[in-house]
N, C-alpha and C positions, 0 to 999 in steps of 0.2 A: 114451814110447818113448826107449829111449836111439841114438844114432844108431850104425852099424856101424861097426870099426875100419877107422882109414885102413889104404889098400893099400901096396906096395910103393912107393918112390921111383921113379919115373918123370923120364927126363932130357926138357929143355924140346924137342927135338929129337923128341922122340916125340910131345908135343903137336902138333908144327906139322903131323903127318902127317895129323893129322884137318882136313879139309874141312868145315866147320861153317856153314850160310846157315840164313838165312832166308826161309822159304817162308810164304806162303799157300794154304789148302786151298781148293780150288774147288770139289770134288766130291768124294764118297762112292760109293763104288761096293761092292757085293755079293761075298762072297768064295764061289761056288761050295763045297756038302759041307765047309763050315766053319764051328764053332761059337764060334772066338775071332777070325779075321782079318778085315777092312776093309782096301779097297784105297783109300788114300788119293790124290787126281789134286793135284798141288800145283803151283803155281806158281812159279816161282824166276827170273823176271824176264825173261831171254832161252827159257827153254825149261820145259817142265811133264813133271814126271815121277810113273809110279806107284810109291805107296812102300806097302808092305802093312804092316801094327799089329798086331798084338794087343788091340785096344781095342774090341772088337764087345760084350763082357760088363762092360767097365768104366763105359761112358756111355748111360744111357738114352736121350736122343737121340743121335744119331749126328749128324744135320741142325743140330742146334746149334752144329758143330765146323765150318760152313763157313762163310768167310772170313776165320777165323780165323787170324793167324801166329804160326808158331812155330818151333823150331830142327830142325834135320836133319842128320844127315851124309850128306855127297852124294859120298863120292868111297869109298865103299865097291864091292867086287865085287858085280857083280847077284848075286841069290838066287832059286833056285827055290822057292817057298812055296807048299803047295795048286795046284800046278799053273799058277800064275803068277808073273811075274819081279817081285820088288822091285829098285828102284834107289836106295835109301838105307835110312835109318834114323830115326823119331821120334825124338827125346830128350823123357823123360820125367823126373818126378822120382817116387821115393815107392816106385816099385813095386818096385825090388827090396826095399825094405824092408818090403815087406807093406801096406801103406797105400794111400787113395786115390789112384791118380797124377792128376797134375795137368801139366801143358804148362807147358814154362820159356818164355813169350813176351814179344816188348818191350815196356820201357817206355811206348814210343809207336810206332805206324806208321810202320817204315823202309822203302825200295826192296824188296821181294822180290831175293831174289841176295845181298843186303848179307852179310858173312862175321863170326863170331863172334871174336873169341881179339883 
């Protein structure tokens, strides 16, 4: 696979805009008359929010993926998805590129909350 062309330049200012933690997944929950969503219940240190996926067809267990930590953007607008509000964002790697995704997680077990960048 050759990798995709880098995007436009982006000023570091536009980075700092994303709110990027790490979270622990606690729970899986069922997305209602959908065939790709998972409501992911995550943990992020002072408070737990649900964040909906797309990864209901990508992972044969789903139950596999708890307590598992991995990155988020948490300071996105809620989303109405399937009839229920997301309040972030997975970060995955791969998939827009058509490949298995895979979770960008830590090195080792940090604080839940801890911030990326």
């Amino acid at each position: 696979m050759n990798p995709a062309p880098i995007k436009d330049t982006a000023e570091f200012a536009d980075l700092e805009k994303l709110d990027i933690r790490v979270g622990t997944i606690i729970r899986i929950d069922e997305v209602p008359n959908s065939r790709k969503l998972a409501c992911l219940v995550v943990d992020f240190g002072d408070h737990q929010r649900n964040i909906l996926s797309g990864i209901k067809q990508e992972r044969e267990q789903l139950d596999d993926l708890i307590g598992l930590q991995t990155l988020f953007v948490v300071n996105l607008a809620p989303r109405k998805m399937a009839g229920l509000i997301s309040e972030g964002m997975l970060l995955d790697i791969g998939y827009a590129d058509g490949i298995q995704p895979a979770f960008a997680v830590p090195e080792f077990k940090v604080p839940n909350g801890s911030r990326a960048g």
